[in-house]
N, C-alpha and C positions, 0 to 999 in steps of 0.2 A: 504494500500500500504506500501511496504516496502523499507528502504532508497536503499537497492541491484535495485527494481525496478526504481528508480529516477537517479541512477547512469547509467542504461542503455539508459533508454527513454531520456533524457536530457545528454545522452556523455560527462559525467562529470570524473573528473581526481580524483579517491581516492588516498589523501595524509595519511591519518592516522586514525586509531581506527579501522578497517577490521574486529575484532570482533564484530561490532555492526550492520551491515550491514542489520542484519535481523531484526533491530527497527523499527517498528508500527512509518508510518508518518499519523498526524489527520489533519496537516495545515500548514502554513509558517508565516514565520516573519522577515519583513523587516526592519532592524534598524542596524543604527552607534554608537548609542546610548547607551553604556553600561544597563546605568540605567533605558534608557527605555524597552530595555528587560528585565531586569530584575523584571521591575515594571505590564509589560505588554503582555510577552510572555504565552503561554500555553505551558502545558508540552506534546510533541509529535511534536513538531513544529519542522520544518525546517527553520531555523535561515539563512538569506541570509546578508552576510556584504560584507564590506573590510578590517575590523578589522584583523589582524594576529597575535595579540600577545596573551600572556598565558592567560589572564585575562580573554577572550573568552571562554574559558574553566571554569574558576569559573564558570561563568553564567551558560552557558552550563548544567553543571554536578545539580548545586542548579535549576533549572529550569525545571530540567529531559526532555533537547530539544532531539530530536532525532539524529540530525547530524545540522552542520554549511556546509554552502556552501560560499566557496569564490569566489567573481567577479574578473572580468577584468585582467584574469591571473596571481591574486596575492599568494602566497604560505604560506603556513603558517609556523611562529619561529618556532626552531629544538627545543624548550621545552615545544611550545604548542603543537607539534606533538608530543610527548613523552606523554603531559599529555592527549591527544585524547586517544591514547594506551592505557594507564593505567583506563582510564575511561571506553573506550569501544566506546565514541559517535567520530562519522566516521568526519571528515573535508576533506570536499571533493572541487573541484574548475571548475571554467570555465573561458575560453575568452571573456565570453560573460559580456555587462554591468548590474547593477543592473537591472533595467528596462524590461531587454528582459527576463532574466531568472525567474524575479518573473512573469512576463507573462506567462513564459512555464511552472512554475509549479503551476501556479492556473488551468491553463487550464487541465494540467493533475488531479490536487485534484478534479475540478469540475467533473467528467465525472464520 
């Protein structure tokens, strides 16, 4: 599946990285945690926070995650959307809480 697919099935809002859209997603990862993604991510992951600053983007990019999805209609800094861009991996968002969204997209990875 590809993050262009996850952004339709799940009516997710792309904030940034549009050229990455066609990344190979393998699974998700739910953390606040900097460092526990960092320590614990797979690389093709869908990274779900509420994190919005740049630093998300380090991870991100050394991680090789596929896109970051933000909750509860948070947006991500005007320079971690800049470094999405420059990367390519997509920061995408929803209304929805942590909880509900990694529900929806396991149930889509599962099928």
């Amino acid at each position: 599946m590809q993050v262009i697919d996850l952004v339709t099935k799940l009516n997710l809002q792309v904030f940034s990285g549009n050229n990455g859209l066609d990344r190979e997603v393998n699974t998700g990862y739910v953390s606040d945690l900097l460092s526990d993604v960092m320590g614990n991510s797979e690389a093709g992951s869908v990274w779900i926070t509420l994190q919005t600053h740049k630093n998300t983007m380090a991870i991100a990019s050394l991680r090789d995650l596929a896109a970051i999805i933000l909750v509860n209609s948070q947006e991500p800094e005007e320079d971690t959307a800049e470094q999405s861009n420059e990367e390519g991996i997509p920061i995408l968002g929803t209304t929805l809480p942590t909880f509900e969204i990694t529900g929806k997209l396991y149930d889509l990875l599962k099928k």
